[in-house]
N, C-alpha and C positions, 0 to 999 in steps of 0.2 A: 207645771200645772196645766199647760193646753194643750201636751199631750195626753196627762190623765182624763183630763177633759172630752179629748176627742175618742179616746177610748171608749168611756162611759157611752158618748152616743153611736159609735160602732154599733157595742153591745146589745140598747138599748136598739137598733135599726135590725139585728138579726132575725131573720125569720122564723127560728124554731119559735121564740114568745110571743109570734105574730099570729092571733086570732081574732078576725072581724068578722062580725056576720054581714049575712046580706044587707046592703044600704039602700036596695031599692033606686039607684042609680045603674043598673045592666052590671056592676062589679058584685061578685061572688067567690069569697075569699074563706080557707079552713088554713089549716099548717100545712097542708100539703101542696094545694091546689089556689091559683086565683084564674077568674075566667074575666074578661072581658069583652063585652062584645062578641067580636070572631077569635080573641086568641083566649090560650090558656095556656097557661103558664104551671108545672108541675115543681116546685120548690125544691122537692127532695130528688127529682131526678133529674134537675135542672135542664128540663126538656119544653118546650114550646113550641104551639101547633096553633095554625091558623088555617082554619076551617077545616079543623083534622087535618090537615096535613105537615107533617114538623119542620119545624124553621132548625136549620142550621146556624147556631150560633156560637162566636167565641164566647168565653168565660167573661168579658167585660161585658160587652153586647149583654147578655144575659144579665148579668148583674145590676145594667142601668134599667133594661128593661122591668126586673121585680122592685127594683127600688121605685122608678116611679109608678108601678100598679099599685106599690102598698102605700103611697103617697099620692092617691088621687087628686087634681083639683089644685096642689100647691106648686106655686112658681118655685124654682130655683136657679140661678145664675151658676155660671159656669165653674165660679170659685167655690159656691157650693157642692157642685157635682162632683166634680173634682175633690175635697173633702170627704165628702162620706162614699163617693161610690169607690175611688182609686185609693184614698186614703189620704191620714194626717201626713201633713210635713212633702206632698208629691211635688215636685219640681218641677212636673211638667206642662207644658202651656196650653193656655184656657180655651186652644182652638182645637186642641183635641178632642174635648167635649163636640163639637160641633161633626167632624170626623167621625165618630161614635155615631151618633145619631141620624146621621146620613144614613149611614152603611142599616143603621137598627132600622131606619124607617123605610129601606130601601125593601127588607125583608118583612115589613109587619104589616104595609101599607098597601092598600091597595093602586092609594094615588099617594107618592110619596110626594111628588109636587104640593098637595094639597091633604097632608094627611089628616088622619079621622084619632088619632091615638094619643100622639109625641106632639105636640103643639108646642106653636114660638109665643113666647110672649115677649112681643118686640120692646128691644129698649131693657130689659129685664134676664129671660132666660127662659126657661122650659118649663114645660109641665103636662103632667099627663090627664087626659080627657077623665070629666066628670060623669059621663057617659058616653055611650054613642049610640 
């Protein structure tokens, strides 16, 4: 059942049914496109560019990155991220998330020390800026 489960919210998490309008927080989101700030993020060509210029990213990298642009604003811990962005049933450890995120922030951020995007929520887990 909590694999059927986690299925549904895969499915439920895919991008093709993902359409938001603008929220008037600097995020500007269609099926194809979400912009933030300086980056944007191309869904269908799984391409990202900050400040026009494209970010090199692997397939995970990329992955946590739309995942949390289309989840503005919400925390999520490690065991969550790991869940929906790597998948149900993943074995692997919750420091990898952190690993991830480095390396994402290293490329998104201007001040990765102090970034403006991927934010810690200490004691908790991550979450993506409600603007910037």
């Amino acid at each position: 059942m909590a694999r059927v489960k986690a299925l549904f919210r895969r499915v439920e998490a895919m991008p093709a049914g993902n359409k938001r309008p603008d929220d008037n927080n600097g995020h500007k989101a269609s099926e194809q496109q979400i912009r933030v700030g300086n980056i944007e993020i191309n869904i269908l060509a799984r391409t990202v560019k900050v400040l026009e210029e494209a970010i090199n990213l692997t397939a995970k990298e990329f992955d946590l990155l739309l995942f949390f642009a289309q989840h503005p604003g919400q925390v999520f811990t490690r065991a969550q991220l790991l869940d929906k962005v790597w998948g149900y049933g993943h074995d692997g450890y919750e420091h990898t998330v952190n690993s991830h995120i480095n390396r994402l922030r290293a490329k998104i951020e201007s001040n990765p020390a102090q970034p403006d995007y991927i934010l810690t929520a200490w004691g908790v887990g991550y979450k993506f800026t409600e603007s910037v």
